[in-house]
MARVEX-762598 format. One record per atom (N, C-alpha, C, CB): x, z, y. Coordinates in pm, whole numbers, plus 50000, padded with zeros to 5 digits. Atoms other than C-alpha are relative to their C-alpha. Glycine has a CB too. Layout:
<atoms>
XZY/...
</atoms>
This chain:
<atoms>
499345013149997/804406460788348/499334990449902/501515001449965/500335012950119/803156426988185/501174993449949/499104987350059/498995014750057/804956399388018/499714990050048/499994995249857/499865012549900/804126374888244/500965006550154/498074993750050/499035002349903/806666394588483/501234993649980/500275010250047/498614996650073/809336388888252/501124986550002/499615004449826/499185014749967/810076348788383/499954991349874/501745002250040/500385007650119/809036337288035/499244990850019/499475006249908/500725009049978/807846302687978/498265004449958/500704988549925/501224998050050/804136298387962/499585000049879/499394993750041/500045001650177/803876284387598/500225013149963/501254989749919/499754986350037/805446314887515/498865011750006/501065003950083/500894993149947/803336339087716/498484996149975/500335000250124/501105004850060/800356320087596/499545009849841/500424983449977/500384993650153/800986328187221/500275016249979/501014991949878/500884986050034/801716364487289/498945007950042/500575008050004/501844995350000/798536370887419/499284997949894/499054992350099/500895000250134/796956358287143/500425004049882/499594988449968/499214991650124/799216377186913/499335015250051/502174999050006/500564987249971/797546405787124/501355011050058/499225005549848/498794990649928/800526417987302/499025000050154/502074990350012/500414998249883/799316429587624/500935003950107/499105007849989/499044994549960/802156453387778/501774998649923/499385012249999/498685001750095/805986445087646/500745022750021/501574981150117/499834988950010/807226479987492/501095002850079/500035003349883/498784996549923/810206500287659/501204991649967/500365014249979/498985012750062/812716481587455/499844986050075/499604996449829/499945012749928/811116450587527/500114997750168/498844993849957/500455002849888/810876456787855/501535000950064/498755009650052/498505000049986/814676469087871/500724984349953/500585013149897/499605012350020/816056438387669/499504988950045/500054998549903/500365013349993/814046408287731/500524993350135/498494999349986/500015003949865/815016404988094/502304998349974/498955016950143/499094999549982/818746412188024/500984985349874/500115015949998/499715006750123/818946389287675/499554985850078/499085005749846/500215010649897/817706361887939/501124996550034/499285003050113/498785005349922/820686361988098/501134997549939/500395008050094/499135002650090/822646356187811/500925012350007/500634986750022/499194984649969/824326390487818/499965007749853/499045011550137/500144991150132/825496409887502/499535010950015/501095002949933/500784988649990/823576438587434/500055009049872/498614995750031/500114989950110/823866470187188/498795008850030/501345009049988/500504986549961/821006485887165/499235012049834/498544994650138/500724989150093/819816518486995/498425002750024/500745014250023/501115001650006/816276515786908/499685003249845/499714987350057/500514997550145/814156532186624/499364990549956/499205010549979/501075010450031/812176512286414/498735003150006/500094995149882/501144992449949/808766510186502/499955002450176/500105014649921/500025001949840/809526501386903/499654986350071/501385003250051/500535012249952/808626466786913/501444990250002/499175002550158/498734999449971/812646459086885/499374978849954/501425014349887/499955011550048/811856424386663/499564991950117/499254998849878/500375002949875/809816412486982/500804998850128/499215007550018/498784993849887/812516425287203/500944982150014/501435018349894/498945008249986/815076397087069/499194981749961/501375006949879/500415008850029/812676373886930/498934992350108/499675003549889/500685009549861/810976360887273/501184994550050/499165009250139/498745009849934/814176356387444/500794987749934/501145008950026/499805005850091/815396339887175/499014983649981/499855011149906/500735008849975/812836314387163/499504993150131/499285003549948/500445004049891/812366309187506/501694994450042/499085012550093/498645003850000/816556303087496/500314984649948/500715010349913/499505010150073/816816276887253/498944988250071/499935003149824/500165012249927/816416240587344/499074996249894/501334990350036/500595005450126/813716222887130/501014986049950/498244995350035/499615010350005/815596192687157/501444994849918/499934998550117/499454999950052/818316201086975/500185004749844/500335002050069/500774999550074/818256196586644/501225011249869/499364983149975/499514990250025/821246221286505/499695016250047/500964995850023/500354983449967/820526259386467/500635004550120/500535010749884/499284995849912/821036274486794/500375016150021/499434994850097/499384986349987/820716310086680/499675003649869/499465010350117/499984996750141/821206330786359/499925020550039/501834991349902/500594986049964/819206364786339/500815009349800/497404997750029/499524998450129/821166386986005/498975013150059/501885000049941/501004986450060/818686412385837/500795003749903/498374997449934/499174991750069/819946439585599/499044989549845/499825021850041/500795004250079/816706427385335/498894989050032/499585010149961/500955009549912/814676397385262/499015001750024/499794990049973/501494995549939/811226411785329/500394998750144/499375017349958/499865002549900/812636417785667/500344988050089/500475006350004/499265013649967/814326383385705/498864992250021/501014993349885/501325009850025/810726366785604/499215006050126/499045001949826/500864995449898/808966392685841/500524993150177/500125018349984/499355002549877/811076383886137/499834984250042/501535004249984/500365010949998/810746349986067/498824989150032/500245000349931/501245000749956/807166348486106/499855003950148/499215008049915/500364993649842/807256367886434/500574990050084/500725016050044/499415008749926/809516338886555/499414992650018/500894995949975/500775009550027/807006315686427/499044998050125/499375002749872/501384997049903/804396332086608/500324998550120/499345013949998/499714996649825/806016337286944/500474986150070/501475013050029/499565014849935/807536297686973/498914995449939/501534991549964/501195006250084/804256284386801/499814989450149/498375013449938/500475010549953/803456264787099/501154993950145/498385004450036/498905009249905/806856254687227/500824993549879/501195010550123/499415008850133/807596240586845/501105004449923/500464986850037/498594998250032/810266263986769/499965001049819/500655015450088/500455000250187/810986260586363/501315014250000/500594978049859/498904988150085/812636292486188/500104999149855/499515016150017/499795005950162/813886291185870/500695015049939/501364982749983/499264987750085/814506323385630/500564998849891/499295009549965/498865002250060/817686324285433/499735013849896/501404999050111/500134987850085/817576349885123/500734998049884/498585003549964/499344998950197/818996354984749/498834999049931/500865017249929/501125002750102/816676351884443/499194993550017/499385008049963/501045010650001/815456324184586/500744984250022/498875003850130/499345012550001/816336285384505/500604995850107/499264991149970/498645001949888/819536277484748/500044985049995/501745007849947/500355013950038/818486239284641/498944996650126/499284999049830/500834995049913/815606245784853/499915002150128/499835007549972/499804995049843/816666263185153/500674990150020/500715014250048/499485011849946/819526232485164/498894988750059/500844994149887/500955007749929/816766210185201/499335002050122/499204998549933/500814993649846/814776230485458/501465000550115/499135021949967/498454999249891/818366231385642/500264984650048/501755006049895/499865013849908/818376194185718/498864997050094/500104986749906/501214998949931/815346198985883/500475002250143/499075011549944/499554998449906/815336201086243/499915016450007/499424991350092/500134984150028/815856242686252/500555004850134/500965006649856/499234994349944/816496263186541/499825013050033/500214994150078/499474989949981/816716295586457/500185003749874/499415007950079/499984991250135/817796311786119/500335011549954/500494996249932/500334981850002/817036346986019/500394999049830/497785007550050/500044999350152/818336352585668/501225016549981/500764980749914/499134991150058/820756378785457/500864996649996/499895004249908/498955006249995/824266384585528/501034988749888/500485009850030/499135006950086/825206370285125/499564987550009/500075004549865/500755017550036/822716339285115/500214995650143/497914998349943/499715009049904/823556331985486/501934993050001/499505009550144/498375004850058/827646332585397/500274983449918/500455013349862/499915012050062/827176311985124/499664987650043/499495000849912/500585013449929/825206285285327/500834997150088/498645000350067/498655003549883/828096285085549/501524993149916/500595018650088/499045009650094/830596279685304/500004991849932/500485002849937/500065012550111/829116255785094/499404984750115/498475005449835/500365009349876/828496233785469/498464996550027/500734986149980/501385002449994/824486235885401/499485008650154/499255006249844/500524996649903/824206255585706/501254998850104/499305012949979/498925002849903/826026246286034/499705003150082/500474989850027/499954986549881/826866274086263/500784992650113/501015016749943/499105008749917/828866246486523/498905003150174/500094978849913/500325001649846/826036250586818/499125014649996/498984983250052/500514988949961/825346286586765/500425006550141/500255007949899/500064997549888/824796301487097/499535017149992/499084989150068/500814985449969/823116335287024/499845007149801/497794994650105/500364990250110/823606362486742/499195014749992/501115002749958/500614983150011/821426393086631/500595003149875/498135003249993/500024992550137/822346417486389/499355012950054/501625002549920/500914988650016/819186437586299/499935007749969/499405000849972/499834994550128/819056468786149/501575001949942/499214990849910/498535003050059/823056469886178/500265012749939/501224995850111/499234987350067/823306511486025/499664990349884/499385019050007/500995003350110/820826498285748/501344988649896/498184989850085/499245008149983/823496468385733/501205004149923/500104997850125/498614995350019/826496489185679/500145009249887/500515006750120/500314989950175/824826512985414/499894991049916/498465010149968/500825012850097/823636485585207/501904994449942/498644982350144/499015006249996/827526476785217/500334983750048/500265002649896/499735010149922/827406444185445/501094996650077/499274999950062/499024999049922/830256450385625/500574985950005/500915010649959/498795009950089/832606428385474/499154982750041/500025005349758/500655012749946/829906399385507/499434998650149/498894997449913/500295002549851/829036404685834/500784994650104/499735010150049/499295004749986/831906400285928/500854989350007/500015003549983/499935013650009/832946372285808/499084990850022/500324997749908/500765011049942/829996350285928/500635004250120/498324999049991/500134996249902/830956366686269/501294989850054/499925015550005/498295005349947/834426352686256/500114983649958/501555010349895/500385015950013/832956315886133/499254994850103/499194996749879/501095003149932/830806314086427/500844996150144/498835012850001/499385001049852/831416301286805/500445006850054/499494997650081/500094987249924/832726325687008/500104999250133/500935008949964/500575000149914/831846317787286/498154996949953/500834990950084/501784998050075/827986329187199/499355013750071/500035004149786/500764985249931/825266359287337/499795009549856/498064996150093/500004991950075/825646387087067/499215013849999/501035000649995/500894986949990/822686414387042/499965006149857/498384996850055/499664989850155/822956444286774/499185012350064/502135005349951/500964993250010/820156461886720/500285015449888/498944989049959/499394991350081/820676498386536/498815014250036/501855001750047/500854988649922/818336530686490/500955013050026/498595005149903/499014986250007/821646553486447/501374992750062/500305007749810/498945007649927/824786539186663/501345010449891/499915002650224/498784995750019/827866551586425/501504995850011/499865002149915/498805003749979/831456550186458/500324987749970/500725007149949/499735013250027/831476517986258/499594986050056/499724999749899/500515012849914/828786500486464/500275000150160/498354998949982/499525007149884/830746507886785/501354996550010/499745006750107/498885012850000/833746495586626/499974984649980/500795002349907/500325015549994/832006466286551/499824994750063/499374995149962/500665001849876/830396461486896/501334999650085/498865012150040/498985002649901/833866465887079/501054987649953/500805014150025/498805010050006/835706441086860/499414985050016/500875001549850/500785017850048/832846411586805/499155002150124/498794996849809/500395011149927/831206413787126/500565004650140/498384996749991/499675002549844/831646408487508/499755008850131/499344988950031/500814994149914/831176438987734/498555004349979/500044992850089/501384998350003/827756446287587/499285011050102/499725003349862/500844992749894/824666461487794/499495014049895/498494988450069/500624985950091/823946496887628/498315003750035/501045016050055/501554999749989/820416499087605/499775014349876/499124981149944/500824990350044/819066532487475/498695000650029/500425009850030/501334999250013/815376538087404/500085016650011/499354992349858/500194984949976/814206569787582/499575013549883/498894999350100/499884991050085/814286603587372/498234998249967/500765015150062/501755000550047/810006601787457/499664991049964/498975001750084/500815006050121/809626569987314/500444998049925/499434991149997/499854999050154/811116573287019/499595008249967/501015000249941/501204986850038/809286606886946/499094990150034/499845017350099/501055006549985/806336579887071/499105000949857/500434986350046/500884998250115/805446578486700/499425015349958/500784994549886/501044985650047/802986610986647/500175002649880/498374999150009/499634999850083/804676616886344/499995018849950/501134991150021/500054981550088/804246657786117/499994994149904/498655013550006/499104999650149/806816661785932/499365013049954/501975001050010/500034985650108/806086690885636/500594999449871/498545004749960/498965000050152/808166697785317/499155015049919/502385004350049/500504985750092/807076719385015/501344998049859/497704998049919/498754999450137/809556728384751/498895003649899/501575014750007/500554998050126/808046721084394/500664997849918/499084994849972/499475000750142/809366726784058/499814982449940/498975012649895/500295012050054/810066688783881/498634995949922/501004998349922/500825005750143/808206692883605/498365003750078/500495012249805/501214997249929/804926702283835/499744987650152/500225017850050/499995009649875/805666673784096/498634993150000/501274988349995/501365010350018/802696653483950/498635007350030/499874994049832/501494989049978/799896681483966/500045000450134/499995017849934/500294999049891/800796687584285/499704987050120/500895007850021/500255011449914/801086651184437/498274994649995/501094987749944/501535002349986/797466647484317/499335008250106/499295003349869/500684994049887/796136678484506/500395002150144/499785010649965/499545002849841/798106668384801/499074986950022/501964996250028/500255011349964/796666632284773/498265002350011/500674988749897/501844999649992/792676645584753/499795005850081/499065005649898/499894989749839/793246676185015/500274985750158/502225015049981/499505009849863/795136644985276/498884987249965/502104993449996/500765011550081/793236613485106/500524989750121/497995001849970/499825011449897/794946588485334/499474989149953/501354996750036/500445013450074/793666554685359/501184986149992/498574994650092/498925006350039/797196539785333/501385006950023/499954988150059/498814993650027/800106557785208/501164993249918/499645011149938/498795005150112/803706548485070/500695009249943/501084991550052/499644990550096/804936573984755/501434995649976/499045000249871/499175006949992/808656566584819/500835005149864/500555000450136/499224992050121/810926574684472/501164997149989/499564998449870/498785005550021/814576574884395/500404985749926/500535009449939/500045007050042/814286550284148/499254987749946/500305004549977/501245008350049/812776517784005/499445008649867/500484982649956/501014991350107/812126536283645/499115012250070/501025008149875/500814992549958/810576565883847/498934992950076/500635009050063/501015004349899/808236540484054/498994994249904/500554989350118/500495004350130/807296526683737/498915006949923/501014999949919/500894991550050/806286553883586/499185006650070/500485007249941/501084993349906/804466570083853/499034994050029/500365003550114/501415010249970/802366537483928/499324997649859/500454982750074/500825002950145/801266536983561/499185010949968/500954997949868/500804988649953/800106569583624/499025005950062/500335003450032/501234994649893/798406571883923/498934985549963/500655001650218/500455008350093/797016536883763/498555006449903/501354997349914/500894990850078/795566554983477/498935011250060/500915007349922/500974988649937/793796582883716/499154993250083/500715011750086/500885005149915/791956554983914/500064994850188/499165009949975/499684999549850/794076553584231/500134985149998/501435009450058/499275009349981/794686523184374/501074995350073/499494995350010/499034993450030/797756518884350/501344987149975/499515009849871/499185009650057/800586491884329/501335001450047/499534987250022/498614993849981/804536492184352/501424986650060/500395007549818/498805003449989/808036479084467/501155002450008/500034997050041/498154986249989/811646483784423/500924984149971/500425020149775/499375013750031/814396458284368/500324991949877/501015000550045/499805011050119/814436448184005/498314991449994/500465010149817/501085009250010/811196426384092/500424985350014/498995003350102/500145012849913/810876391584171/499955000650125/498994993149976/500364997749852/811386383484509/498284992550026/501414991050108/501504999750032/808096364784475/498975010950024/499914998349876/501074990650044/806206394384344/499975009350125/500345008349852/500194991749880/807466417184607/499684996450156/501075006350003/500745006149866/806126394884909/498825001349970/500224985250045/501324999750025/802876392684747/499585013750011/499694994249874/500204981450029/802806432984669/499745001550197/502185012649902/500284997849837/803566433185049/498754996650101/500974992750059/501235004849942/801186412285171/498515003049950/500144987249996/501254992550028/798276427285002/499835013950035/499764999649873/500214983449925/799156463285102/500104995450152/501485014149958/499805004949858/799696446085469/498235000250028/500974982150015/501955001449996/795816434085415/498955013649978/499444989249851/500984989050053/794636467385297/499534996849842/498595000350102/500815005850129/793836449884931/500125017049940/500974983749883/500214988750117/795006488084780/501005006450133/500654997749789/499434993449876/796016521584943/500995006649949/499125009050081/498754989650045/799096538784783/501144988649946/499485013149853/498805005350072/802156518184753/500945008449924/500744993950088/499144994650097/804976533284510/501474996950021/499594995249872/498855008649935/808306521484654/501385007149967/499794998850171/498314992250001/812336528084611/499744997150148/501774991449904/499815003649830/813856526084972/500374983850050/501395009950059/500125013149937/813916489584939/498994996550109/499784991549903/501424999849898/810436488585122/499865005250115/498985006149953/500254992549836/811496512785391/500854990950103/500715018650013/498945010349921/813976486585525/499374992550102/500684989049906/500555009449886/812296474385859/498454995649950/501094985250023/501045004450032/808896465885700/499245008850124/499675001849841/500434996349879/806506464486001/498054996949955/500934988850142/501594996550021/802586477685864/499395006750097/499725008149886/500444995049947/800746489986118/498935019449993/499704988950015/501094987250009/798166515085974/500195006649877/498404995850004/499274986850119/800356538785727/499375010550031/501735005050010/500224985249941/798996572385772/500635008649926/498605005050007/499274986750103/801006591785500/501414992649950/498835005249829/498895003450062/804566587585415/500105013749868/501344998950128/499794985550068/805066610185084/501744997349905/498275004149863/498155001350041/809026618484967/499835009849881/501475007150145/499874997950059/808446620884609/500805005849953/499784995649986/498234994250021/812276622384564/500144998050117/501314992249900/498714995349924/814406636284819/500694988550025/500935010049925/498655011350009/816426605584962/501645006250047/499604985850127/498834996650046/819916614784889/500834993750117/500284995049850/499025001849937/821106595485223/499175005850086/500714987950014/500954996349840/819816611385583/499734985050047/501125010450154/500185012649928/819456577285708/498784993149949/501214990949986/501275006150132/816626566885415/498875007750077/500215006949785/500934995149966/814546596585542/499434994150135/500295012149994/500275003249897/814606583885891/498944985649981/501324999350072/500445008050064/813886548985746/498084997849954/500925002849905/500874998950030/811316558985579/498765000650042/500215004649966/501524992349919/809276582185777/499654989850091/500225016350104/500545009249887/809276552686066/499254991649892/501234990950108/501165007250097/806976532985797/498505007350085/500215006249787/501004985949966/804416561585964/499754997550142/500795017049978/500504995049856/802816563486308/500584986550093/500805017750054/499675006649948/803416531886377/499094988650131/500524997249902/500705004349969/802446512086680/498605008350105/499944994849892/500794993649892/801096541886909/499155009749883/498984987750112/500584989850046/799416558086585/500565009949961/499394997749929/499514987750014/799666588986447/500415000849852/499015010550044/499375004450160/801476593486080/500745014349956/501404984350004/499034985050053/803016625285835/500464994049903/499265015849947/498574999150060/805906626985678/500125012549882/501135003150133/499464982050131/805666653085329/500994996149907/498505007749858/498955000050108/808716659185162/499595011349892/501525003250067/499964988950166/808616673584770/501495000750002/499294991549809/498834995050040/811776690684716/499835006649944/500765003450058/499744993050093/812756706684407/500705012050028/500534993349922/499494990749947/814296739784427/501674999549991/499345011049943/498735004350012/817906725184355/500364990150198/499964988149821/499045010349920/817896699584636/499925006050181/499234980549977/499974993649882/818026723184899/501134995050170/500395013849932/498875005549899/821316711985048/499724981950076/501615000049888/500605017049946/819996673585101/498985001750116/499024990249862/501085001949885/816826686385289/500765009450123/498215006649948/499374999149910/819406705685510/500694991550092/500475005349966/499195010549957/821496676985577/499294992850093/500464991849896/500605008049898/818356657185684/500095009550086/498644993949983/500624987149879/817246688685908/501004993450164/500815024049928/498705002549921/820696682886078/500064987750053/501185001649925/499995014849994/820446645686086/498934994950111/499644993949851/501165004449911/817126648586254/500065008350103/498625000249940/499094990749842/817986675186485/498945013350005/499894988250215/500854984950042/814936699186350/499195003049899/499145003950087/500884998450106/813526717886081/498924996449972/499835008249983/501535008650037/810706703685867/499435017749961/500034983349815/500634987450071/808286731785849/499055001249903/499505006950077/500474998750082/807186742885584/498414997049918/500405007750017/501675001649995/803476732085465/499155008649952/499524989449938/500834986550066/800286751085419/499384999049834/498515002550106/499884996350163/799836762485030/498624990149991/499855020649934/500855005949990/797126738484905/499105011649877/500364983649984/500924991150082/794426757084729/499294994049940/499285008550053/500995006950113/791906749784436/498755000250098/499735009949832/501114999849930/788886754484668/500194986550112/499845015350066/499685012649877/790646728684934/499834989449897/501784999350093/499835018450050/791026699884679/498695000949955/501314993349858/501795001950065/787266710784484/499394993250136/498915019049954/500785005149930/785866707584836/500724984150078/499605012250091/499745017549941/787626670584913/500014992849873/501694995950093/499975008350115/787516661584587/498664986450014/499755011749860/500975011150037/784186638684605/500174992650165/498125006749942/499615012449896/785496620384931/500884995149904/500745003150164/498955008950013/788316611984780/499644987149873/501345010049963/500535006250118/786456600684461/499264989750068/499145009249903/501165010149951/784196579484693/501224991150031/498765004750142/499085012049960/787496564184880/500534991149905/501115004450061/499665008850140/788836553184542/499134989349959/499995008849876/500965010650100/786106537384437/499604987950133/498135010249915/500815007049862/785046519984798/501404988550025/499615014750177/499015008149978/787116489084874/500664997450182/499394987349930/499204996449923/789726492885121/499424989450130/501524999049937/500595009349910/788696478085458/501714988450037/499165011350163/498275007950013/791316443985485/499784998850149/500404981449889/499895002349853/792596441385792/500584988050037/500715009850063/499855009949997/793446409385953/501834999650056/498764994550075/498275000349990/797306399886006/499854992650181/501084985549833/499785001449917/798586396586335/500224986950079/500585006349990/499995014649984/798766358486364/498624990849988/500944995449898/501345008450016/795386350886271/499094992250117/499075009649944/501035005549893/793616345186593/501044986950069/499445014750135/499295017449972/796676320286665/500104996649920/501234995450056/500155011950111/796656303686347/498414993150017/500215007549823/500945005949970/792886299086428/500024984850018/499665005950091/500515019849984/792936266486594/501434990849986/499194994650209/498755007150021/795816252686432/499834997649845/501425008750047/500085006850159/795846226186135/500874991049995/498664993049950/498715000750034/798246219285955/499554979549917/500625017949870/500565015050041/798136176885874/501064998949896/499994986150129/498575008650087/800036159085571/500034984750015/499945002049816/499785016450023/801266119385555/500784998249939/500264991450094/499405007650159/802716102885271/501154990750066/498574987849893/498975008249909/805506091385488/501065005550073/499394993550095/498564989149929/809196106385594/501074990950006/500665014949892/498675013249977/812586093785618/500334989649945/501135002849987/499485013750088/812906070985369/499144989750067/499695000249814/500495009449882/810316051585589/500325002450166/498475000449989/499504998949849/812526059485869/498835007350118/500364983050051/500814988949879/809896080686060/500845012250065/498645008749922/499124988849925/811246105186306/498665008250097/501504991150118/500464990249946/810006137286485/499064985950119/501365013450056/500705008349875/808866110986780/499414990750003/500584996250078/501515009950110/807166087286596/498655005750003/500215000249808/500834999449991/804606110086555/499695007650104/499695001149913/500324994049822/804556128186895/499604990350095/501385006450082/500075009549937/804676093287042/497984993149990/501354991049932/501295010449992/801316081086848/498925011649999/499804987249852/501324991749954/799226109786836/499925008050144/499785011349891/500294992949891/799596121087184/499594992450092/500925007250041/500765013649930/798146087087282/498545001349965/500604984049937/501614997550003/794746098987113/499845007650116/499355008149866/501104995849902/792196103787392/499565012449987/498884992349995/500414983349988/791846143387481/501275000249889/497995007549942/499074999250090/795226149487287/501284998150104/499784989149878/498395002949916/798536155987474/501175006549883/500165011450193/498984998550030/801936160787385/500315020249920/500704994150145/500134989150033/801376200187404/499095008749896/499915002450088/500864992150132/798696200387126/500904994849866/498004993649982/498905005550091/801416190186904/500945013849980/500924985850079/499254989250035/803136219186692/501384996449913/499055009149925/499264997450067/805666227386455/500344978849879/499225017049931/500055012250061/806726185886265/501064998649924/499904989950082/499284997650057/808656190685950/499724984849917/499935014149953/499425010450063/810066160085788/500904996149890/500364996750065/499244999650123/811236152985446/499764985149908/499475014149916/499725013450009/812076123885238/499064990750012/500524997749899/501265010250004/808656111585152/498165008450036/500084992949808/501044995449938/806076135185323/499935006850141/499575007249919/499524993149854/805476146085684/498955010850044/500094988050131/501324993549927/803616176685823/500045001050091/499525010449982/499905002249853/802636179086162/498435011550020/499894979050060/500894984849929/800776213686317/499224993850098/501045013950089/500155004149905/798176204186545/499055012550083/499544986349976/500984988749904/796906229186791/498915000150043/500315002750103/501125000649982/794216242686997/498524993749957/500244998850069/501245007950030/791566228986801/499764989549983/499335000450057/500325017949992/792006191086812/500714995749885/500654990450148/499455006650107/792886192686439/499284990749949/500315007549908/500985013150074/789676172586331/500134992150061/498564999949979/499495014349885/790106148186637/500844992849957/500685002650137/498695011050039/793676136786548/499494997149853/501895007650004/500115001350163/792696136186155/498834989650005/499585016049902/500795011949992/789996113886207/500434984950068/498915004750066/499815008949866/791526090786472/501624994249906/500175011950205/498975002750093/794886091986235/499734991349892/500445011349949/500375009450139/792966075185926/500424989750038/498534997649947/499755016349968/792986042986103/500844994950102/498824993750036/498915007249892/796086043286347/501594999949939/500015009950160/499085004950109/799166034686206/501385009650110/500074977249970/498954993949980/802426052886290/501864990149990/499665011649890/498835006150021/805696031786355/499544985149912/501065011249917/500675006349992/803506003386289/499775003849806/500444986750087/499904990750136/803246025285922/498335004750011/501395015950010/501424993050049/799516028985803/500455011349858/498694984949937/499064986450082/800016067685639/498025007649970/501745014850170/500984986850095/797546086185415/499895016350115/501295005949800/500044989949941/796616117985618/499035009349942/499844997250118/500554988050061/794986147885471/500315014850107/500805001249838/499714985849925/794636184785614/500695003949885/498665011050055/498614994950100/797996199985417/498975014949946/502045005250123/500604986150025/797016228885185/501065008049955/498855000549897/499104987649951/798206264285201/501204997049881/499095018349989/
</atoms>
């Protein structure tokens, strides 16, 4: 099956080709046709199926550009995921103008108000920082038409409940409600029978969720030996991008100062960071800049990296739901990915629980020997030292021919979205459709211009005046 069966506008179908979608996954291929029809939908889907894609085409191909209130509100458990999702929205309405806007905590709420008078129509944020934007009237849920909740177990562990809820019961109800989940429990199909409408049960087949080529293996090691051995596991395997997941931020801490000191490269996240810091951390292990992240289970929360090859379970996660979490970090995307758990000889009963949780024993791994790590030892010494190959992010070949313009000119000179759609789509070779994303604020305007005809309009802009408004124009920087 393609995605040009799927009745999607062209714009659309344009930019995911050049996002490099070729085939829409089972998910997508289940939802997108049914989330069309405005139809509630529960579905159970692992992470790591293409699920964000699933809701985020229809979704964009739903909403009206023309309207300039949010028409749909996507809730993530974390904001890495909120920002990730946000982008994928970006990418997939990029050339039907759709704007998304990500809502989060630890980050200026001064800020996001502003970006909220903006014309916005879709917002993906966290259930506390989207609440609050509701109650304090900076965000207005009046022409919502379409809810997701992503990631709703993830949601309910995290303790969201309570806020989920209550946006649910501030919102239209008459609206299309999709709830996305990799574990369907009692709570998320009491939630599903009271908040939405008949939903469409969408299960993702048993073979593609096994789809990820994932070996699992567990070794029980003594604490105080955990570190000797994570080395001659990491020179025997030598992945070229692994995440070292730990119970805690002080344990991630100390372990990255560690493997630090031995020459790995090596960098970390957990939640007493900056939210700042931990987008950046992300986005350089996304690029390949370094190969061993260090992580609590904040990081396993929906983060969508393609080329993990080693998940390692420093500590034991103490919920079954974390491990699952986790390990989907792994084999993602059709590749292949392992899963080693370290367990101590105490936490026996936890790696049962998962066993049970997952539905089969992790077997046991083979003993690593001094002769196995001597003879990988000088690869691994070479990989260390050799700089990681960066890989390019999934938007790049459509950000290609797209430049981003600035003008010294916004509302306070009464300019509007059609002002400048009106005068630059009057330059010669220049239509309406090379015209992107046109964000407007008191006293500066940017305006996306596509396919390639960013130097055209930028030249042709110096000397044409806008709302009979001669405007400073510059290419905007990052």
């Amino acid at each position: 099956m393609h995605f040009n069966e799927l009745k999607l506008d062209e714009k659309i179908l344009r930019a995911i080709e050049q996002l490099g979608y070729t085939e829409p996954t089972e998910v997508q291929q289940k939802v997108i046709p049914v989330a069309l029809k405005k139809q509630d939908i529960l579905v159970k889907s692992k992470t790591g199926s293409g699920k964000t894609a699933a809701f985020a085409t229809p979704l964009c191909e739903l909403v009206e550009w023309e309207e300039n209130k949010p028409q749909a509100l996507v809730l993530t458990p974390t904001r890495e995921l909120a920002v990730q999702v946000q982008e994928d929205i970006t990418n997939i309405g990029r050339y039907k103008r759709i704007k998304g806007l990500a809502l989060y905590g630890k980050s200026p709420f001064a800020k996001q108000k502003l970006a909220l008078k903006q014309k916005t129509h879709i917002v993906v944020g966290t259930p506390g920082r989207v609440l609050d934007h509701i109650e304090k009237g900076t965000l207005d849920v009046s022409k919502i038409e379409y809810l997701v909740i992503d990631e709703a177990d993830e949601m309910l562990n995290m303790g969201f409940l309570e806020q989920v809820t209550s946006i649910i019961k501030l919102l239209p109800t008459k609206r299309t409600t999709m709830l996305f989940s990799a574990t369907l429990s009692i709570e998320i199909k009491k939630l599903s029978s009271k908040y939405m409408n008949q939903p469409v049960s969408i299960e993702n087949d048993v073979a593609e969720e096994n789809a990820p080529d994932i070996e699992h293996v567990k070794y029980v090691v003594q604490e105080e030996l955990k570190l000797s051995f994570l080395e001659k596991l990491t020179i025997i395997e030598n992945p070229d991008s692994c995440i070292i997941f730990c119970r805690t931020k002080e344990r991630v801490e100390q372990l990255v100062d560690i493997l630090d000191e031995k020459g790995y490269t090596a960098d970390k996240i957990h939640g007493g960071m900056m939210q700042e810091d931990r987008f950046e951390v992300m986005d350089d292990f996304r690029t390949g800049d370094f190969r061993y992240l260090i992580a609590t289970d904040v990081a396993a929360r929906g983060i969508d990296i393609e080329n993990i090859t080693h998940v390692v379970h420093y500590d034991v996660p103490l919920e079954q739901e974390s491990y699952v979490h986790r390990t989907g970090r792994t084999g993602r995307a059709g590749r292949s990915g392992k899963s080693i758990m370290m367990a101590t000889p105490y936490e026996d009963k936890f790696v049962k629980e998962i066993e049970e949780f997952i539905g089969f024993e992790i077997p046991t791994g083979p003993a690593l020997s001094a002769e196995e790590v001597a003879k990988n030892r000088a690869a691994f010494d070479v990989k260390m030292q050799e700089q990681p190959e960066l890989k390019k992010s999934k938007s790049e070949q459509l950000n290609a021919n797209i430049t981003k313009l600035y003008f010294n000119g916004g509302k306070k000179k009464k300019l509007r979205a059609v002002d400048f759609v009106g005068t630059i789509a009057k330059i010669s070779g220049v239509s309406a459709d090379d015209i992107g994303i046109i964000t407007i604020q008191d006293n500066v305007t940017y305006v996306e211009i596509l396919n390639g005809k960013g130097p055209l309009v930028l030249k042709t802009m110096r000397n044409t005046t806008v709302k009979g408004k001669q405007l400073k124009v510059h290419i905007a920087h990052k």
